[in-house]
C-alpha positions in Angstrom: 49.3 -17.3 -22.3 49.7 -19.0 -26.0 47.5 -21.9 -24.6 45.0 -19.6 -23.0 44.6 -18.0 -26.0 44.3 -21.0 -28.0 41.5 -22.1 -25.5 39.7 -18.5 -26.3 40.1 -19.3 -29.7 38.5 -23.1 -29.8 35.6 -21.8 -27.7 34.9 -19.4 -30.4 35.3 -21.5 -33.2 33.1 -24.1 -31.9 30.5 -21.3 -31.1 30.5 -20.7 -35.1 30.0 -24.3 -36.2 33.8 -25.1 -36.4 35.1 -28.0 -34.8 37.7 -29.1 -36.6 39.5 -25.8 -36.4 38.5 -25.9 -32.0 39.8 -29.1 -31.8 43.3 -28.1 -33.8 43.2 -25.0 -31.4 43.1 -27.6 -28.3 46.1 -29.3 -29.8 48.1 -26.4 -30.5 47.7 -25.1 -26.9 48.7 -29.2 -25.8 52.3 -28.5 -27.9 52.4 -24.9 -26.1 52.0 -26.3 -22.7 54.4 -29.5 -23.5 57.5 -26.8 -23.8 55.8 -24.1 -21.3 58.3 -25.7 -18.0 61.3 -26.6 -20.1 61.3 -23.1 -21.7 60.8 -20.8 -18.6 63.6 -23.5 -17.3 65.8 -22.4 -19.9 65.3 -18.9 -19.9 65.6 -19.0 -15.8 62.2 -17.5 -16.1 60.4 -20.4 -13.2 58.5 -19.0 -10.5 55.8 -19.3 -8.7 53.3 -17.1 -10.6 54.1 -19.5 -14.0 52.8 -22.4 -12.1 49.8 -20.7 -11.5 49.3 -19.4 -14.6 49.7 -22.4 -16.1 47.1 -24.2 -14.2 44.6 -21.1 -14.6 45.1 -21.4 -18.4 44.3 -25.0 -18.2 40.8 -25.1 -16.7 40.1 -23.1 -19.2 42.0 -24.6 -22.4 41.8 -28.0 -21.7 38.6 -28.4 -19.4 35.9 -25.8 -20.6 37.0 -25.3 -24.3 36.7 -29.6 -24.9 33.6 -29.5 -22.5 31.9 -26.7 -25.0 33.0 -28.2 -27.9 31.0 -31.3 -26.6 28.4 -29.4 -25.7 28.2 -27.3 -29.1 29.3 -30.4 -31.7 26.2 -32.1 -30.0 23.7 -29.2 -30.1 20.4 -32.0 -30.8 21.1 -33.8 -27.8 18.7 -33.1 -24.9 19.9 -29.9 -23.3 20.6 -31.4 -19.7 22.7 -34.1 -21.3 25.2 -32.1 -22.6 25.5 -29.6 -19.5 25.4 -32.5 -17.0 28.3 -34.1 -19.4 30.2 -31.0 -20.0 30.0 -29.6 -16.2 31.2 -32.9 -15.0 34.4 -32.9 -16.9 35.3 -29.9 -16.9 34.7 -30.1 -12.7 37.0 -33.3 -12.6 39.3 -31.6 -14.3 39.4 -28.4 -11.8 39.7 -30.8 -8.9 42.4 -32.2 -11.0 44.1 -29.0 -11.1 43.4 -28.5 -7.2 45.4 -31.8 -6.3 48.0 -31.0 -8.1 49.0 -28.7 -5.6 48.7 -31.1 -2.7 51.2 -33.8 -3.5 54.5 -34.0 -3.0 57.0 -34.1 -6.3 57.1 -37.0 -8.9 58.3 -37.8 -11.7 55.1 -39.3 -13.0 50.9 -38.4 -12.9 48.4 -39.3 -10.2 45.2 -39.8 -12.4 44.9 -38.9 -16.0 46.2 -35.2 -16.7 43.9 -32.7 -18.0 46.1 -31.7 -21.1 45.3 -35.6 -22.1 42.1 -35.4 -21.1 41.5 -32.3 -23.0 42.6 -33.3 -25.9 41.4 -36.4 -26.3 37.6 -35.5 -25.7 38.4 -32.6 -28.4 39.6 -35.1 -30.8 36.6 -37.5 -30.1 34.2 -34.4 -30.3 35.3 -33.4 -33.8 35.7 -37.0 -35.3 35.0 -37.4 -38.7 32.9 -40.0 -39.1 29.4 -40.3 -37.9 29.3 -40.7 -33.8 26.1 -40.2 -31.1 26.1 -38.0 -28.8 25.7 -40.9 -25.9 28.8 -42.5 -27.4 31.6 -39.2 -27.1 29.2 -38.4 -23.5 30.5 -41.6 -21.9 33.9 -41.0 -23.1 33.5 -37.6 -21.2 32.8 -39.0 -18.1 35.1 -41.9 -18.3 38.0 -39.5 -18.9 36.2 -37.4 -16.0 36.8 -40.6 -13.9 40.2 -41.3 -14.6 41.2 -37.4 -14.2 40.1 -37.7 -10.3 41.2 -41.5 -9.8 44.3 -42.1 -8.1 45.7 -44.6 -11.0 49.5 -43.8 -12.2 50.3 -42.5 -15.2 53.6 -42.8 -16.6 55.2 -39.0 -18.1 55.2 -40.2 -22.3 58.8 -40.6 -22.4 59.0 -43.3 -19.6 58.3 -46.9 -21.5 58.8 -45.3 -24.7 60.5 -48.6 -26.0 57.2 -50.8 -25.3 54.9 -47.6 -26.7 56.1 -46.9 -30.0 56.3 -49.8 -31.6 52.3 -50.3 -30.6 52.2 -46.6 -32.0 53.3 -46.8 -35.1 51.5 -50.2 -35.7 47.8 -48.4 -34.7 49.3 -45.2 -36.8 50.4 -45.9 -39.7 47.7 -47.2 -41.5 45.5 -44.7 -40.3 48.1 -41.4 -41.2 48.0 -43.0 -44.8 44.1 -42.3 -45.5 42.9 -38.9 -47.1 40.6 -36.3 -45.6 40.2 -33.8 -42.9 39.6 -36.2 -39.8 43.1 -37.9 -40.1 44.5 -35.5 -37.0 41.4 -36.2 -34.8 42.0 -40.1 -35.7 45.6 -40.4 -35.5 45.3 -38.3 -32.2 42.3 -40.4 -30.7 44.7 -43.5 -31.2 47.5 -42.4 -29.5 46.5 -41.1 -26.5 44.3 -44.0 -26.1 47.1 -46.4 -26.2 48.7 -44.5 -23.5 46.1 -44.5 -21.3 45.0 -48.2 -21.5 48.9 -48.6 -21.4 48.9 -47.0 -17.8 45.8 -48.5 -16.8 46.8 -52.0 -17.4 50.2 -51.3 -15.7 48.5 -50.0 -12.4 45.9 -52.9 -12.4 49.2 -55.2 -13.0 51.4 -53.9 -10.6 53.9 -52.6 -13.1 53.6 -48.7 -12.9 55.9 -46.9 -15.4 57.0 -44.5 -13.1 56.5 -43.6 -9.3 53.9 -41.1 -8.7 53.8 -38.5 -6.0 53.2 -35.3 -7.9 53.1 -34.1 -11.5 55.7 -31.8 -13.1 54.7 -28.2 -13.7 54.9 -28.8 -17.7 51.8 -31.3 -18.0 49.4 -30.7 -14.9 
């Protein structure tokens, strides 16, 4: 429910001309649905309803909210541009949602997961230097691809010990410069290295996990 309403909330402030605060919003509900499983775990609060719930919230949080804020943060591109790009991820990212319920457990991703893809198309959408329209559109639908693919993606503590050194060597330099945008930079980074991480591990043959199904905390 904290990530739905977080979703609410970025729709709304990309509606009023406010992207950085939509895309903060979008990362807010990401830390909210990191701790969602773990929590209800804890508190012997897991069910059946939560699952849903969770993957309810998520169409909306991490696949129309990004989509709009697209669609908004690009108000002068042609109209059927941005629709066509926003309808197609935010689709990819239902049918995400809709698989996720078909597989059997894992303890690792089959295709990109929406909370990744959410995020990162939030991030691009409010970056703070000067970006086209075309440029954060094919980023849409290249995140739209890899959210339906079947590629493997590795949960972000499995090969932790080859990730973070990359990390903090793409990081660092870029947390130490001033000014609003450092968040959406510093964000775009990371989850960028994790998925051409993935990617080149499935294209290699050395997946970081087996995938079957995804874990009800990051559908």
């Amino acid at each position: 429910m904290a990530a739905l309403a977080c979703g609410l909330g970025s729709l709304e402030a990309a509606r009023v001309g406010a992207p950085a605060l939509a895309f903060r919003l979008i990362l807010i509900a990401a830390l909210a649905d990191a701790i969602d499983g773990a929590l209800a775990r804890r508190l012997n609060a897991t069910g059946p309803i939560g699952m849903e719930l969770d993957s309810l919230s998520d169409v909306i949080t991490f696949g129309a909210a990004p989509a709009f804020l697209f669609s908004t943060n690009f108000a002068d591109a042609p109209s059927l541009f941005r629709y066509g790009t926003a309808l197609v991820f935010a689709a990819a990212g239902a049918f995400r949602l809709a698989r996720f319920h078909t597989l059997p457990p894992s303890n690792g991703f089959t295709g990109l997961p929406i909370t990744a893809a959410g995020v990162l198309l939030a991030a691009t959408a409010a970056w703070p230097f000067p970006a086209a329209a075309q440029g954060v559109g094919l980023i849409a639908v290249l995140l739209a691809f890899l959210m339906v693919s079947t590629i493997h993606f590795a949960k972000p503590g499995v090969g932790r010990k080859v990730m973070l050194p990359a990390f903090l060597a793409l990081v660092l330099p870029v947390a130490l410069i001033p000014g609003e945008g450092t968040l959406a930079v510093v964000t775009t980074i990371a989850l960028g290295a994790y998925i051409v991480w993935n990617i080149v591990g499935h294209f290699t043959g050395e997946e970081a996990a087996d995938v079957q199904h995804e874990d009800v905390q990051l559908p």
